[in-house]
LUMDOVO-520294 format. One record per residue (C-alpha): residue number from 0; residue in three letters; x, y, z. Coordinates in steps of 0.25 Angstrom, whole numbers, plus 5000, padded with zeros to 4 digits. Layout:
(NUM, "ALA", (X, Y, Z))
...
//
This chain:
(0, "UNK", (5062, 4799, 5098))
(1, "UNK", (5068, 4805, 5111))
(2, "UNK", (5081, 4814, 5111))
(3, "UNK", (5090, 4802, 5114))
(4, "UNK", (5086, 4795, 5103))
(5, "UNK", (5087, 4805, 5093))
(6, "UNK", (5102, 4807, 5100))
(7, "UNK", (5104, 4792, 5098))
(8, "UNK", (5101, 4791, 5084))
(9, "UNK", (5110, 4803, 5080))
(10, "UNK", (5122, 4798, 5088))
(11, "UNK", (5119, 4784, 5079))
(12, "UNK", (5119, 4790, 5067))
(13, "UNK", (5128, 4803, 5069))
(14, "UNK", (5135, 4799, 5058))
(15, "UNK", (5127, 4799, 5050))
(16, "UNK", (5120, 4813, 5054))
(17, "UNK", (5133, 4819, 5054))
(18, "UNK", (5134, 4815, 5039))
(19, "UNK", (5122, 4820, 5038))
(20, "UNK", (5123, 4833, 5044))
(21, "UNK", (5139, 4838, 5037))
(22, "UNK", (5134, 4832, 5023))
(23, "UNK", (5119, 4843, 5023))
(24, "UNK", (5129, 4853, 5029))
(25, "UNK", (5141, 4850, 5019))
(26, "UNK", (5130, 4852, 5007))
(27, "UNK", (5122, 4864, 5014))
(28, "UNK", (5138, 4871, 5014))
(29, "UNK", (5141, 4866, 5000))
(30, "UNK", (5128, 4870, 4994))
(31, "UNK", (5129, 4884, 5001))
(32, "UNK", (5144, 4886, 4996))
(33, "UNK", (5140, 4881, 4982))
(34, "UNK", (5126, 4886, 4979))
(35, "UNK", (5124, 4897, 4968))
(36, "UNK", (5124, 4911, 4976))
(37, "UNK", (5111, 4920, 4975))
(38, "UNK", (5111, 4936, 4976))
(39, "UNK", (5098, 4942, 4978))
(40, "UNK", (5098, 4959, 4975))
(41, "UNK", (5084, 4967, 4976))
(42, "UNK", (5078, 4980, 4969))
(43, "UNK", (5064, 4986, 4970))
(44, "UNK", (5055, 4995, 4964))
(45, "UNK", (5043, 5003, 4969))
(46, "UNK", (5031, 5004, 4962))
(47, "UNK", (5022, 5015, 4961))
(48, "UNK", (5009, 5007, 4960))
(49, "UNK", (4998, 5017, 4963))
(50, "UNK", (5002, 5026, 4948))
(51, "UNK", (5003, 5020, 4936))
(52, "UNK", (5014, 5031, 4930))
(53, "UNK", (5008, 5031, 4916))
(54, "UNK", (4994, 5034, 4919))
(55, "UNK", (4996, 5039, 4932))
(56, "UNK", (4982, 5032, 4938))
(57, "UNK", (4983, 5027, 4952))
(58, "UNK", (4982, 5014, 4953))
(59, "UNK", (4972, 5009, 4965))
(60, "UNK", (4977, 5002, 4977))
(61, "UNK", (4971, 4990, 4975))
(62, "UNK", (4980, 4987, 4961))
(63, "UNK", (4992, 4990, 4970))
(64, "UNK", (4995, 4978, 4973))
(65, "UNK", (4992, 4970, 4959))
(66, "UNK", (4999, 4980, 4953))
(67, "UNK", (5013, 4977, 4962))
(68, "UNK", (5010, 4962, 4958))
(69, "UNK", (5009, 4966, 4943))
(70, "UNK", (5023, 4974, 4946))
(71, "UNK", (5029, 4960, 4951))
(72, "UNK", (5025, 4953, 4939))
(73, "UNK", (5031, 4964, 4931))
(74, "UNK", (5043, 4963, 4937))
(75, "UNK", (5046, 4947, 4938))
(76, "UNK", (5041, 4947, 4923))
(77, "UNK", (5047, 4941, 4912))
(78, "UNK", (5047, 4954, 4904))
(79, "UNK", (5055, 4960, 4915))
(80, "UNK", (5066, 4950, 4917))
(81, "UNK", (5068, 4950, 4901))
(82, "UNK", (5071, 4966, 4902))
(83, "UNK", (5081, 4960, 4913))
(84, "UNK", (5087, 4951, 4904))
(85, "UNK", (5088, 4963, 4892))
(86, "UNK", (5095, 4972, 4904))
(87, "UNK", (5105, 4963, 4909))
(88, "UNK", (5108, 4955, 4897))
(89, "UNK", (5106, 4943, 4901))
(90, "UNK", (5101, 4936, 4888))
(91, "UNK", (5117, 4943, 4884))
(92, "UNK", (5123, 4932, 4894))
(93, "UNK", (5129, 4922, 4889))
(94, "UNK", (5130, 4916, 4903))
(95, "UNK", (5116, 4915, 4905))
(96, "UNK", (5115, 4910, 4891))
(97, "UNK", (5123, 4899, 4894))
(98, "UNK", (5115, 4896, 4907))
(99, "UNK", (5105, 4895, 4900))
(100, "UNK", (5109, 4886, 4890))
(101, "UNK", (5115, 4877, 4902))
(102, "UNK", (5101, 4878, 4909))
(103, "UNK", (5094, 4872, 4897))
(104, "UNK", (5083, 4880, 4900))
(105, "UNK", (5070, 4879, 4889))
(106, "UNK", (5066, 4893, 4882))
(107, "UNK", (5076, 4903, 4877))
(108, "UNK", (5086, 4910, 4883))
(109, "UNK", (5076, 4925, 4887))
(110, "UNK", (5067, 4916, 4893))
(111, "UNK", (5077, 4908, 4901))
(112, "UNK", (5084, 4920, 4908))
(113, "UNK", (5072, 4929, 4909))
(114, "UNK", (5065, 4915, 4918))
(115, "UNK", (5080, 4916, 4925))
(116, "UNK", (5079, 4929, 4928))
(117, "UNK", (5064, 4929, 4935))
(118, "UNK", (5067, 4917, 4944))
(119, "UNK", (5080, 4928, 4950))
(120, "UNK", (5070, 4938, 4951))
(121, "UNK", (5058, 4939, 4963))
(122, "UNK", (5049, 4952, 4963))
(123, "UNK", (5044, 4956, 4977))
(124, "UNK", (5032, 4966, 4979))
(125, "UNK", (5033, 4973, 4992))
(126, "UNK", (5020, 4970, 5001))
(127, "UNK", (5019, 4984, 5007))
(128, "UNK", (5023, 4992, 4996))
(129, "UNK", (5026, 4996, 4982))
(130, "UNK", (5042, 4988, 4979))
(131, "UNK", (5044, 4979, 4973))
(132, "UNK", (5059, 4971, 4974))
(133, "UNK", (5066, 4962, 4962))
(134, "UNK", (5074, 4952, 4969))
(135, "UNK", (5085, 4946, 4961))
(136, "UNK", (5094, 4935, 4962))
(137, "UNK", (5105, 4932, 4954))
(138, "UNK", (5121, 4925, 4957))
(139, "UNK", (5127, 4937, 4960))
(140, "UNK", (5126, 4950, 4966))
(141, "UNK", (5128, 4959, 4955))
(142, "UNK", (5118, 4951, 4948))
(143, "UNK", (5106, 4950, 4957))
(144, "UNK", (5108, 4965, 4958))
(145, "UNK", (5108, 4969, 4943))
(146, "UNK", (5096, 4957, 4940))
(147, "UNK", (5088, 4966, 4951))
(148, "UNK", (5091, 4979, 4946))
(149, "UNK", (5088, 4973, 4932))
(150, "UNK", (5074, 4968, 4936))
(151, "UNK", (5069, 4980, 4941))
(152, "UNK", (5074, 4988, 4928))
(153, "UNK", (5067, 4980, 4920))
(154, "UNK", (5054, 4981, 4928))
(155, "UNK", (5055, 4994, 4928))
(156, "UNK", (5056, 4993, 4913))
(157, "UNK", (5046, 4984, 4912))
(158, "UNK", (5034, 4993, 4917))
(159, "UNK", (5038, 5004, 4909))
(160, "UNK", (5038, 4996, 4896))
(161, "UNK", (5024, 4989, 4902))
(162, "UNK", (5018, 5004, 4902))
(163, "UNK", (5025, 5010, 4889))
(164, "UNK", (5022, 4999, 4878))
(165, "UNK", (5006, 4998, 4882))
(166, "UNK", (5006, 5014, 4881))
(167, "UNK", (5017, 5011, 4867))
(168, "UNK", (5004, 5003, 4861))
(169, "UNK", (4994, 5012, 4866))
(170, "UNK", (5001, 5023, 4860))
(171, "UNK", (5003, 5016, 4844))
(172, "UNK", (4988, 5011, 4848))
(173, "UNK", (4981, 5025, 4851))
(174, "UNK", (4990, 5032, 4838))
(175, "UNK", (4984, 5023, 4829))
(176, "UNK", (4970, 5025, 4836))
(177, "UNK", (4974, 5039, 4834))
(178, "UNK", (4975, 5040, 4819))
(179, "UNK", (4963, 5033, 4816))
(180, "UNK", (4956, 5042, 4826))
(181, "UNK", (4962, 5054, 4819))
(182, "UNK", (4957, 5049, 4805))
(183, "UNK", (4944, 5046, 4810))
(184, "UNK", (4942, 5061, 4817))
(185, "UNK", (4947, 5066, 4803))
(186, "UNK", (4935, 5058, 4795))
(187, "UNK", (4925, 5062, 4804))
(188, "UNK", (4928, 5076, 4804))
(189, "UNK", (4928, 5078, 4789))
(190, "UNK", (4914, 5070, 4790))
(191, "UNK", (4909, 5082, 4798))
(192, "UNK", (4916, 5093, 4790))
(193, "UNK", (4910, 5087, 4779))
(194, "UNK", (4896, 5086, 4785))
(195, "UNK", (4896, 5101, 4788))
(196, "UNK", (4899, 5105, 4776))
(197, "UNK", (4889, 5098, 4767))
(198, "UNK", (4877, 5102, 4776))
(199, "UNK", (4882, 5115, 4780))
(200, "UNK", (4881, 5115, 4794))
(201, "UNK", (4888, 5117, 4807))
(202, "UNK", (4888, 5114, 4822))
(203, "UNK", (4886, 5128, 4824))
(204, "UNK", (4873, 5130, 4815))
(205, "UNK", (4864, 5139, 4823))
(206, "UNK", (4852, 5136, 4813))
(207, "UNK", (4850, 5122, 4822))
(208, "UNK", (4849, 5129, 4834))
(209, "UNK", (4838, 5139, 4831))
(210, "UNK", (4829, 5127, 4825))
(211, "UNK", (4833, 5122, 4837))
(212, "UNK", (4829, 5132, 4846))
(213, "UNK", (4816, 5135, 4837))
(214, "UNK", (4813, 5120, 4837))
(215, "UNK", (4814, 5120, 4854))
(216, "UNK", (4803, 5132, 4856))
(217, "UNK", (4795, 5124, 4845))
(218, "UNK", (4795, 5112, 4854))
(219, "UNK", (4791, 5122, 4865))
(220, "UNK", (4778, 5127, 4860))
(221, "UNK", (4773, 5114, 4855))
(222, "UNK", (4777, 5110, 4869))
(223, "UNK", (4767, 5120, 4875))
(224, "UNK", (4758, 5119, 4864))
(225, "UNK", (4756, 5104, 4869))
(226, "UNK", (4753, 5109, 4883))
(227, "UNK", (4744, 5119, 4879))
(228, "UNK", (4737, 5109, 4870))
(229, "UNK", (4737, 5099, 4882))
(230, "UNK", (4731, 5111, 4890))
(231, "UNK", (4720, 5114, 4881))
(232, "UNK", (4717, 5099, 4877))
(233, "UNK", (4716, 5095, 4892))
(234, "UNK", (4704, 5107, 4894))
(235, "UNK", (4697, 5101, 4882))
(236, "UNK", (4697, 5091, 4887))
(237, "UNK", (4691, 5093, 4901))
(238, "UNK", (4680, 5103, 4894))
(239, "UNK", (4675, 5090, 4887))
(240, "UNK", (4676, 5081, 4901))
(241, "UNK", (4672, 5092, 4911))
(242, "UNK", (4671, 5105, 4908))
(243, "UNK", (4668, 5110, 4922))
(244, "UNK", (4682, 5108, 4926))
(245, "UNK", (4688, 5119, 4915))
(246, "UNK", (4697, 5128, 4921))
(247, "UNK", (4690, 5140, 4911))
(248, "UNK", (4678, 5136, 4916))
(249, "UNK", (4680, 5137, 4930))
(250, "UNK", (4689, 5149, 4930))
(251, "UNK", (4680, 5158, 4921))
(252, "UNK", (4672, 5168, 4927))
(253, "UNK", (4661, 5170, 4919))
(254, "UNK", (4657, 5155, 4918))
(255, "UNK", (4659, 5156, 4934))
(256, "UNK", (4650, 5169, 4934))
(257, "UNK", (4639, 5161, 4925))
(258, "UNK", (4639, 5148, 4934))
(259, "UNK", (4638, 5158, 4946))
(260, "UNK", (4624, 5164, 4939))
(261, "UNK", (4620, 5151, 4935))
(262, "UNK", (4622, 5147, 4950))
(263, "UNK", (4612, 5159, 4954))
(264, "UNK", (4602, 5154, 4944))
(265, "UNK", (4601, 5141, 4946))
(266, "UNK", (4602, 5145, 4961))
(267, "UNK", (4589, 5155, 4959))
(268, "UNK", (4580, 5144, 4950))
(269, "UNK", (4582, 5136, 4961))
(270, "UNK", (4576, 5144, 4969))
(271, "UNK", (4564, 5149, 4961))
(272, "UNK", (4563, 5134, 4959))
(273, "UNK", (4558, 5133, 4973))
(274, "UNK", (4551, 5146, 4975))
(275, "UNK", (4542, 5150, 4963))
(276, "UNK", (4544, 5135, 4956))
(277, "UNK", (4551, 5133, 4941))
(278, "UNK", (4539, 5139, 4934))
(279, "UNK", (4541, 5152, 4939))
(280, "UNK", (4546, 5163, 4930))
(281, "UNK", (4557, 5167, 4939))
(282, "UNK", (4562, 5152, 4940))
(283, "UNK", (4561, 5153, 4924))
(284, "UNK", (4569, 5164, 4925))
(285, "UNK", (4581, 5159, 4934))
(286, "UNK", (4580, 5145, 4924))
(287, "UNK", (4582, 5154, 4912))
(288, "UNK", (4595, 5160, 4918))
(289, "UNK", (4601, 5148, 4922))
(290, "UNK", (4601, 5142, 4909))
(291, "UNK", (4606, 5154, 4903))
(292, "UNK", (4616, 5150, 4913))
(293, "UNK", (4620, 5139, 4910))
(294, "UNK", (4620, 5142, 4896))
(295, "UNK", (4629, 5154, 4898))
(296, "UNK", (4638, 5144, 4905))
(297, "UNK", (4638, 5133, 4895))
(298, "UNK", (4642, 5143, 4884))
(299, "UNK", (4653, 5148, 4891))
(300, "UNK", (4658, 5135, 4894))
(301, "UNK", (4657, 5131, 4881))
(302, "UNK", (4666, 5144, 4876))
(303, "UNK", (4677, 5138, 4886))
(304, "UNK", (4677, 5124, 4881))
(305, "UNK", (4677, 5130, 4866))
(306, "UNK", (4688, 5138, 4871))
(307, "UNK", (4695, 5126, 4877))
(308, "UNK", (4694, 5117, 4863))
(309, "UNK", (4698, 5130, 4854))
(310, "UNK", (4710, 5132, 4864))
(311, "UNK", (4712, 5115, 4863))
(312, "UNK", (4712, 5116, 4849))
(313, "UNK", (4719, 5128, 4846))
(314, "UNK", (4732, 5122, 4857))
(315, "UNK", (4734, 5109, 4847))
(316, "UNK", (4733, 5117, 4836))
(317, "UNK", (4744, 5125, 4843))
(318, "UNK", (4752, 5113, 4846))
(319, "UNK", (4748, 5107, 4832))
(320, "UNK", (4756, 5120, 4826))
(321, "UNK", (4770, 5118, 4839))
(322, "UNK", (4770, 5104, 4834))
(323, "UNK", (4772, 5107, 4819))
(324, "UNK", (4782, 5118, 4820))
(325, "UNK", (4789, 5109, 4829))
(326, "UNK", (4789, 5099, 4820))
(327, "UNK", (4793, 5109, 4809))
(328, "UNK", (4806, 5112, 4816))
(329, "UNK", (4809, 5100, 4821))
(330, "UNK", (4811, 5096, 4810))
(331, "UNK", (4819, 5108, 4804))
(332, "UNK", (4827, 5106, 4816))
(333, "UNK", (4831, 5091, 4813))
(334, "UNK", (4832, 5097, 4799))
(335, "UNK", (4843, 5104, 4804))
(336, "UNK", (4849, 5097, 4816))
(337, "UNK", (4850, 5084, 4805))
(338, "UNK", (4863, 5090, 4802))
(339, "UNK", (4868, 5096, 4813))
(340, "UNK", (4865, 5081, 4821))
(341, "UNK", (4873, 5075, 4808))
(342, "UNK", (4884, 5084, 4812))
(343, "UNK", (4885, 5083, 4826))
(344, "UNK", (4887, 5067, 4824))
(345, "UNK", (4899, 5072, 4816))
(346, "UNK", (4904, 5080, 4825))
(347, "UNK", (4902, 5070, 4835))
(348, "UNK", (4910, 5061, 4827))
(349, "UNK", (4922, 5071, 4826))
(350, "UNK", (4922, 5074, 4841))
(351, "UNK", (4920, 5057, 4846))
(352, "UNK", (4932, 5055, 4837))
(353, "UNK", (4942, 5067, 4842))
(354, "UNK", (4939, 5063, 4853))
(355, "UNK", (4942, 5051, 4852))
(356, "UNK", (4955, 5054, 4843))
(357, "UNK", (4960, 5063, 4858))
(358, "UNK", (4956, 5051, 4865))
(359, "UNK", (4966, 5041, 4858))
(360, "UNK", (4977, 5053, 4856))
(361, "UNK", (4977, 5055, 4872))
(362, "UNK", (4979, 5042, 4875))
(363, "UNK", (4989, 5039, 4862))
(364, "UNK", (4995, 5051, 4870))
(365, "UNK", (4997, 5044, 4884))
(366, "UNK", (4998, 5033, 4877))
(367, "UNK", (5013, 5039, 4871))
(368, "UNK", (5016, 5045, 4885))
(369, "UNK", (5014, 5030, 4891))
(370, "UNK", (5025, 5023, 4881))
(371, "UNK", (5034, 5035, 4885))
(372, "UNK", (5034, 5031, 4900))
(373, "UNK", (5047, 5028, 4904))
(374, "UNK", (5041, 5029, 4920))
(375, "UNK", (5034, 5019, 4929))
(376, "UNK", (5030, 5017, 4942))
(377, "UNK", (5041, 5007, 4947))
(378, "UNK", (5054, 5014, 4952))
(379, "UNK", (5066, 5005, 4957))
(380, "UNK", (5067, 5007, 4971))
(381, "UNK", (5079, 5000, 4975))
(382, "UNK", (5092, 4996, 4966))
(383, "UNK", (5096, 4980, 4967))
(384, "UNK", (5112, 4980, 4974))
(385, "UNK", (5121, 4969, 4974))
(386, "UNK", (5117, 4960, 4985))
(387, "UNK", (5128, 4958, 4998))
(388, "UNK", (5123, 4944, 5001))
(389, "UNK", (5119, 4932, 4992))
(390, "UNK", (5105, 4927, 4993))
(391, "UNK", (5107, 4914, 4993))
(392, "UNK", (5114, 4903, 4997))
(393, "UNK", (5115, 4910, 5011))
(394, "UNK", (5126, 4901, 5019))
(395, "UNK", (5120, 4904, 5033))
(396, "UNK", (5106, 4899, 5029))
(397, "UNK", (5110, 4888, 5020))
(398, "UNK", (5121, 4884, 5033))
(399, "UNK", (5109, 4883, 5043))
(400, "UNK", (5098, 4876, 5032))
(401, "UNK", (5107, 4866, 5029))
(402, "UNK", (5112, 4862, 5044))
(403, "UNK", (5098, 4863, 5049))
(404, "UNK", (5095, 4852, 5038))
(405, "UNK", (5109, 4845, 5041))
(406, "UNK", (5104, 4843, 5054))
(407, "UNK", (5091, 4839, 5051))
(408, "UNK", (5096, 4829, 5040))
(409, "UNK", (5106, 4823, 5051))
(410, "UNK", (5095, 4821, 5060))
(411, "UNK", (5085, 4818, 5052))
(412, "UNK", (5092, 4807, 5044))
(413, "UNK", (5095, 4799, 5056))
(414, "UNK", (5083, 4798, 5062))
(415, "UNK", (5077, 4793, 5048))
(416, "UNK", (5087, 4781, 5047))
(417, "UNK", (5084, 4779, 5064))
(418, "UNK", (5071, 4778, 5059))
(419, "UNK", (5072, 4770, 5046))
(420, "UNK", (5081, 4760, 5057))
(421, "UNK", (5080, 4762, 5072))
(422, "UNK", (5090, 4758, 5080))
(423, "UNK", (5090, 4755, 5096))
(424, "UNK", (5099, 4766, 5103))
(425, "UNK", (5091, 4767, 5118))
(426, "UNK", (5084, 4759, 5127))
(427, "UNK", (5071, 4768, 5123))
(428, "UNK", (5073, 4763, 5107))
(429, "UNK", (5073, 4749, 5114))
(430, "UNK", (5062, 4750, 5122))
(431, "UNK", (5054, 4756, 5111))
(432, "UNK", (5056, 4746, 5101))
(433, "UNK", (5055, 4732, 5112))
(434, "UNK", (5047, 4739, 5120))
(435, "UNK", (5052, 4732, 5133))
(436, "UNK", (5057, 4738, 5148))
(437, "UNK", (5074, 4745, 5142))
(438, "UNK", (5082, 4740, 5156))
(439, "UNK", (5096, 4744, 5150))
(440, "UNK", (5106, 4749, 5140))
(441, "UNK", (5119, 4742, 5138))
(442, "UNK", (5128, 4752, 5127))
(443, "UNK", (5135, 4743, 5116))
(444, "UNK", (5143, 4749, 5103))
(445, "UNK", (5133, 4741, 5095))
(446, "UNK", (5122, 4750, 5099))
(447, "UNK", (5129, 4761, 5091))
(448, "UNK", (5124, 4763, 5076))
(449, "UNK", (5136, 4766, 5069))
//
């Protein structure tokens, strides 16, 4: 469809579009003079997100922004609108009793203006920073302000109550752990009282500590009495196996001196062997000597393995002796640590449960602090005022919306019904719909659509 066309067709029917046009305008204007105005007023508060003012942790960075979402859902809750409700009286009104009532509205009259009052509230976080702004709308100016005002009072509010009544049932919680924590201290320190008394002791009772001490030396001599046994058992042994290989044997000198004679002898029969021959008195002679010799040395050998038996012998019996006193005082030593370990569990007991009893009173002590906290860490940073300008309807915008669809709708409707029944205005509508050569034009009123 060219320009002409287009041009035709309004001209045919610019009646009609005219009609059009002044009736979407006409209803834009009334609707704009009549619709319900809307005020919009604005207050904010700044959060302190990284201390929580009743602990005084730090929060880390990576809870920043969940706690900021938190903070929004605090602040558009129900809990928070119904502390509005009790600050401006509202459920006192009888006008928004009565638009209740008109409204016909399920549920009771709380939940109705509490669900009203949300839908005029919208709770923005900042992007970049710690505010966050309560907008509020309401039918006049002084309203939207005070309904703003209200909103973040009661926020406010509302996180300190959310801090206080945990730390109120703490508080009631911890005193009553207290008390049975107090009663249970008492029992266990007249157990130990009692215990003292009837077996006469005390924590302080130097007699353990000298068994003690008598019992450690004990422990030390049996403990070289076992390696001098080992010693000595070890030596017995290789005098049975290879006596050669005795340290005594090798290192004493007169058993040296006699294998060195021995030496000699057998050295000199050797040699008589081959000179004079074993039947010779001096070859008899040197024989004699070695075997008295070798007698002398085997005797002294035998003294030093008897020696090393006796000394074998005489070890276990030492550590024979080490083991039975030991035994002896371990077991006057458990005699009187029996006691002693008896009151130590007691004393243990009274020291687990004060402890314990300081635990609870140093938390039932923050605890207290906690409900007392009339502080938080959101501060109003800027006051909601009466706003100059409605929010809504705005005359400028609701002006140019509805021309824009007044001229839409005047062109638009037209070419619809131009569509739905086409009608030949040109020689170009005639051509296209005969499809034959257009020579001419002859201009009649009939070719005017009224």
């Amino acid at each position: 469809m060219t320009l002409q066309q287009l041009a035709l067709i309004l001209n045919a029917r610019r009646r009609l579009a005219g009609r059009i046009f002044c009736g979407v305008l006409l209803a834009t204007i009334l609707l704009t003079l009549f619709w319900p105005r809307q005020y919009e007023a604005s207050a904010s508060v700044v959060i302190d997100a990284k201390t929580d003012p009743a602990t005084g942790t730090v929060n880390p960075d990576q809870l920043l922004t969940t706690y900021l979402a938190t903070q929004v859902d605090v602040a558009s809750s129900d809990r928070v609108a119904r502390r509005v409700v009790k600050l401006l009286k509202l459920d006192q009104n009888p006008a928004k009793r009565q638009e209740w009532q008109d409204s016909g509205a399920p549920g009771d009259f709380s939940a109705w203006i509490v669900e009203s009052l949300r839908k005029k509230i919208v709770v923005t976080p900042s992007r970049d920073s710690n505010v966050i702004t309560i907008t509020a709308t309401a039918s006049d100016r002084k309203g939207a302000a005070e309904l703003a005002n209200a909103f973040v009072t009661a926020y406010v509010d509302t996180t300190i109550d959310l801090k206080v009544e945990p730390a109120k049932q703490y508080a009631v919680w911890f005193a009553e752990r207290g008390r049975e924590l107090q009663a249970d201290l008492q029992i266990k320190q007249k157990r130990l009282s009692d215990y003292q008394l009837a077996n006469g002791i005390t924590a302080t009772d130097e007699k353990v500590d000298i068994e003690s001490s008598r019992l450690t030396d004990l422990s030390a001599a049996v403990t070289r009495a076992q390696e001098e046994y080992q010693m000595a058992s070890s030596k017995e042994r290789l005098a049975e196996t290879n006596p050669e290989d005795l340290p005594e044997l090798l290192q004493s000198p007169f058993i040296s001196g006699l294998k060195s004679e021995l030496a000699l002898a057998e050295s000199k029969q050797k040699d008589l062997s081959t000179t004079v021959g074993v039947n010779y008195p001096l070859y008899k002679s040197a024989e004699a000597q070695a075997n008295s010799l070798h007698a002398r040395i085997a005797a002294e050998t035998q003294k030093v393995l008897n020696s090393l038996r006796s000394n074998a012998q005489l070890a276990l019996h030492q550590l024979n002796a080490a083991q039975a006193a030991l035994d002896v005082q371990k077991k006057k030593v458990l005699t009187f640590r029996g006691g002693h370990d008896e009151l130590q569990v007691l004393e243990n007991d009274v020291l687990a449960a004060q402890r314990a009893l300081d635990d609870v009173t140093q938390r039932r002590s923050q605890s207290n602090l906690e409900s007392q906290l009339q502080q938080t860490n959101i501060v109003p940073l800027t006051e909601a005022v009466e706003p100059p300008y409605r929010s809504s309807p705005i005359i400028k915008v609701d002006l140019a919306v509805g021309f824009l669809l007044a001229v839409l709708l005047a062109v638009g409707v037209p070419l619809v019904l131009e569509l739905h029944n086409p009608v030949i205005r040109a020689g170009e509508d005639l051509r296209r719909v005969l499809s034959i050569p257009f020579l001419g034009a002859v201009r009649s009123s009939a070719m005017e659509t009224p």
